[in-house]
C-alpha positions in Angstrom: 14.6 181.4 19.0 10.8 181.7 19.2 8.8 179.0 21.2 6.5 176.8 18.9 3.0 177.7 18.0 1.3 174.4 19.4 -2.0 175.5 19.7 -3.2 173.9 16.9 -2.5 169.9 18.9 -4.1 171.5 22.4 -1.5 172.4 23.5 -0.5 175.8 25.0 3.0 177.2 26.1 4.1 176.6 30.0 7.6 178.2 29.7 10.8 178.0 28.5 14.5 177.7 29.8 17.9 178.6 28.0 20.1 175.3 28.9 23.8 174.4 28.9 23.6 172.1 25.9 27.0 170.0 24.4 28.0 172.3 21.7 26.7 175.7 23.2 23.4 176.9 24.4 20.3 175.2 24.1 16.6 175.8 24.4 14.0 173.8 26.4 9.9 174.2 26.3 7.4 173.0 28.0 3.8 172.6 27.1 0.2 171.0 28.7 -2.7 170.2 26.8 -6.2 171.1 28.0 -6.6 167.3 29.2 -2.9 168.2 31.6 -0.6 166.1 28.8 2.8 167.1 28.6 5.2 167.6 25.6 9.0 168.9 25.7 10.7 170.1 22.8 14.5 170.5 23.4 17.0 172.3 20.6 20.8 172.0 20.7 23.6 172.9 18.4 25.6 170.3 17.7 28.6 169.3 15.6 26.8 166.6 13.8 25.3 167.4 10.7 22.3 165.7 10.1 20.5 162.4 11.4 17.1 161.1 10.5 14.4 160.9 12.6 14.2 158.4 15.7 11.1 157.3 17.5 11.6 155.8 21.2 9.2 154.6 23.5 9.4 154.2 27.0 6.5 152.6 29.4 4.0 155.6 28.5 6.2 158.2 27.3 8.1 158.6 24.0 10.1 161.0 21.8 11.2 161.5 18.6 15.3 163.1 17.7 16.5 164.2 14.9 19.8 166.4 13.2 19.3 169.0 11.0 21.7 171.7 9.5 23.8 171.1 12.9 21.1 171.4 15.5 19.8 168.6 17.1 16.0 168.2 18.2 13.5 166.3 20.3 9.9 166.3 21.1 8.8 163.9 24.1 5.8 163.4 25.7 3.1 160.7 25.7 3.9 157.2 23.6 1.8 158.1 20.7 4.0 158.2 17.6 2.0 160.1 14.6 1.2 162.6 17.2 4.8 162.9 18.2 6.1 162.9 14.7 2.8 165.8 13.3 4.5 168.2 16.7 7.8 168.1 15.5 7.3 168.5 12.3 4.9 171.6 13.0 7.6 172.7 15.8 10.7 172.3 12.9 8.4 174.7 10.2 8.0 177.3 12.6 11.6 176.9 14.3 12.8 177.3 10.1 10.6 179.4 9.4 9.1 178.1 6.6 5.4 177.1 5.4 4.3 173.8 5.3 5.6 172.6 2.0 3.0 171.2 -0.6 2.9 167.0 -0.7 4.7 166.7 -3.6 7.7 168.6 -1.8 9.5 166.3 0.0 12.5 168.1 2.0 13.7 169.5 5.4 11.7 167.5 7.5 8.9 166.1 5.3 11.7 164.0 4.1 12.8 163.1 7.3 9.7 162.1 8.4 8.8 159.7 5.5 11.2 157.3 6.5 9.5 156.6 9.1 6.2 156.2 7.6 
């Protein structure tokens, strides 16, 4: 697995760590924006299948989780929910490998995220 190209939200690569996860391995990164923000993104396999997207919030930070095709996801970092929601989303495309579908194509992800406005 390839880190996430997250340049285009200021924010550049710090590292990386290969984690004991529940189901197997799992992959952490770390990045900083120019302005010394902090966002995680944290893949797992796991033997759920699928679960929609979750925002939580904590004080200043927050994250969003999701479950797709058996791996599970999250994104944390500062409390600001579209932002949160536009990283993972750019994070899950690249992770898949796919391009950014077209508005009127509403799956993977895109769907995901639509629930939550």
């Amino acid at each position: 697995m390839r880190a996430p190209d997250l340049a285009a939200f200021d924010l550049k690569l710090l590292g990386g760590r290969l984690l004991p996860g529940v189901a197997g391995p799992a992959a952490l990164f770390m990045y900083e924006s120019s302005t010394g923000e902090r966002v995680t993104m944290y893949c797992s396999k796991l033997a759920e299948e699928s679960r929609p997207l979750i925002f939580t919030e904590s004080g200043n930070s927050g994250s969003v989780n999701w479950v797709e095709s058996g791996y599970a996801y999250v994104v944390s970092g500062p409390a600001d929910k579209l932002k949160l929601k536009a990283i993972a989303k750019a994070a899950y495309l690249q992770i898949e490998n796919r391009p950014a579908p077209a508005p009127q194509n509403r799956t993977g992800i895109d769907w995901l995220l639509s629930l939550f406005g």
